[in-house]
N, C-alpha and C positions, 0 to 999 in steps of 0.2 A: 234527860237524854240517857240513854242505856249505850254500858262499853262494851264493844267483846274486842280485846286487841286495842287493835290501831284503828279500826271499825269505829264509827259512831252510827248509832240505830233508832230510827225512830217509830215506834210502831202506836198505832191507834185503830180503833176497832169502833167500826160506826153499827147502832144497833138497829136492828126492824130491817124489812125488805127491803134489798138494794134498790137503788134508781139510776136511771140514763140520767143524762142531760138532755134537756129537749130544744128542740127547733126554736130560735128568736122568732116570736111575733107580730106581723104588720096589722097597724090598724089607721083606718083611713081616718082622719080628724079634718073636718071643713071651719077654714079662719072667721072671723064676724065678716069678712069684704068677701066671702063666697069663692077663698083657693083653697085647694081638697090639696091634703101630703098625706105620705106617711109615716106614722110613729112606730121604731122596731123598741120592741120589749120584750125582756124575758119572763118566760111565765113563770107565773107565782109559786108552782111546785118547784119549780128549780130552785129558784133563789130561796124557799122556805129550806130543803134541802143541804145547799151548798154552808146557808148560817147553821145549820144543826152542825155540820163537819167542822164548821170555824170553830163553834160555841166549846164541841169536845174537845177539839186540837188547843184553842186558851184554858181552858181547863186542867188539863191534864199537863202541858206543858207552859205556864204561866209566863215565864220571862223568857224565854225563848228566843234566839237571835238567828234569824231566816239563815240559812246552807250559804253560802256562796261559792261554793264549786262545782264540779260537775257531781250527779246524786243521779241513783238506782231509786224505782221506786218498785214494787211488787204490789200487787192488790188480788184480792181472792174475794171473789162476791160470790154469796152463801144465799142461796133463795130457798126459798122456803118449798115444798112438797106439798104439789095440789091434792089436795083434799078431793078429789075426783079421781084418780087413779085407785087401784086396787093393791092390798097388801103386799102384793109378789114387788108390784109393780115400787109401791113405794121405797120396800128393803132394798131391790137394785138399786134406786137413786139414793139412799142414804148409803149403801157402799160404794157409791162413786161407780158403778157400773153402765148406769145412764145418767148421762149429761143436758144440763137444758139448754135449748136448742130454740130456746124463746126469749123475749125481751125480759130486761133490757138488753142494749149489745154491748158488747167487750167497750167499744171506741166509746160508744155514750155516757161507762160509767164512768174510765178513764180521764173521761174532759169533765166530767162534774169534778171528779177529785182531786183533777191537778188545776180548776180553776178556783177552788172552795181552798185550796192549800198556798197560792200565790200570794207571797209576800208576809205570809206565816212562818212554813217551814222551809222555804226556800223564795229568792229573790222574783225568779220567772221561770217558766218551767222550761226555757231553752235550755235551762240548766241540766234538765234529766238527758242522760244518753241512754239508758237502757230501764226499758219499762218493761212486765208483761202482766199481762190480765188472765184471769181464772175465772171461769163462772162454774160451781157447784153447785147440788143439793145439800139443804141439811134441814133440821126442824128446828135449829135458831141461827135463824135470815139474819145475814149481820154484814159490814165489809170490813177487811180485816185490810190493813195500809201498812207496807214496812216500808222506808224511807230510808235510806244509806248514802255515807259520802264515798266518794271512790278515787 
């Protein structure tokens, strides 16, 4: 954990192009006696996902004892520059003059992060009062996660 003050900071940067969290999945499963239900499951990019953000958060901070207070969290998801657009076009979005305007969404990345981080860096995310999301360009796709007690 990094000091500044009275501050306690936790910052971690997940690498490659950001991702939503996706929609739970139904899927119809019929019993041997012939009753059809449904099974909700989350799909497999999610949860490969959410373990990558576990994997670098034990990582980086190994013994780690979950927030228990109220905590700020900030996130900046950094997508990468389609390779279809044009030079002009690309320099504006690496200056931050155009913004993407395409998936994932703010709220999708949000809920992968704060459910890939529960009971790691913080107890449950009723915890957080004040969140906000950023979505940029840059040419290294990454999300950047700062984490504060308050």
């Amino acid at each position: 954990m990094v000091r500044f003050g009275d501050n306690s900071f936790i910052h971690l940067t997940i690498p490659g192009q950001p991702m939503g969290k996706q929609r739970s999945r139904a899927r119809n499963v019929q019993t041997k006696d012939g009753r059809n239900f449904n099974i909700n499951y989350t799909p497999k990019k999610t949860v490969n996902y959410e373990t990558l953000i576990q994997q670098l958060f034990i990582t980086k901070y190994p013994a780690f004892v979950p927030l228990t207070g109220a905590i700020s969290v900030d996130i900046i998801a950094y997508l990468s520059i389609p390779v279809s657009k044009s030079k002009k076009q690309k320099e504006l979005m690496r200056n931050g003059e155009v913004l993407p305007t395409t998936r994932p969404d703010c709220d999708n990345v949000q809920k992968v992060v704060f459910d890939a981080l529960q009971k790691l860096a913080f107890l449950n995310d009723g915890q957080i009062v004040r969140a906000s999301v950023k979505k940029i360009y840059s040419d290294q796709p990454r999300i950047e996660i700062v984490i504060g007690e308050l």
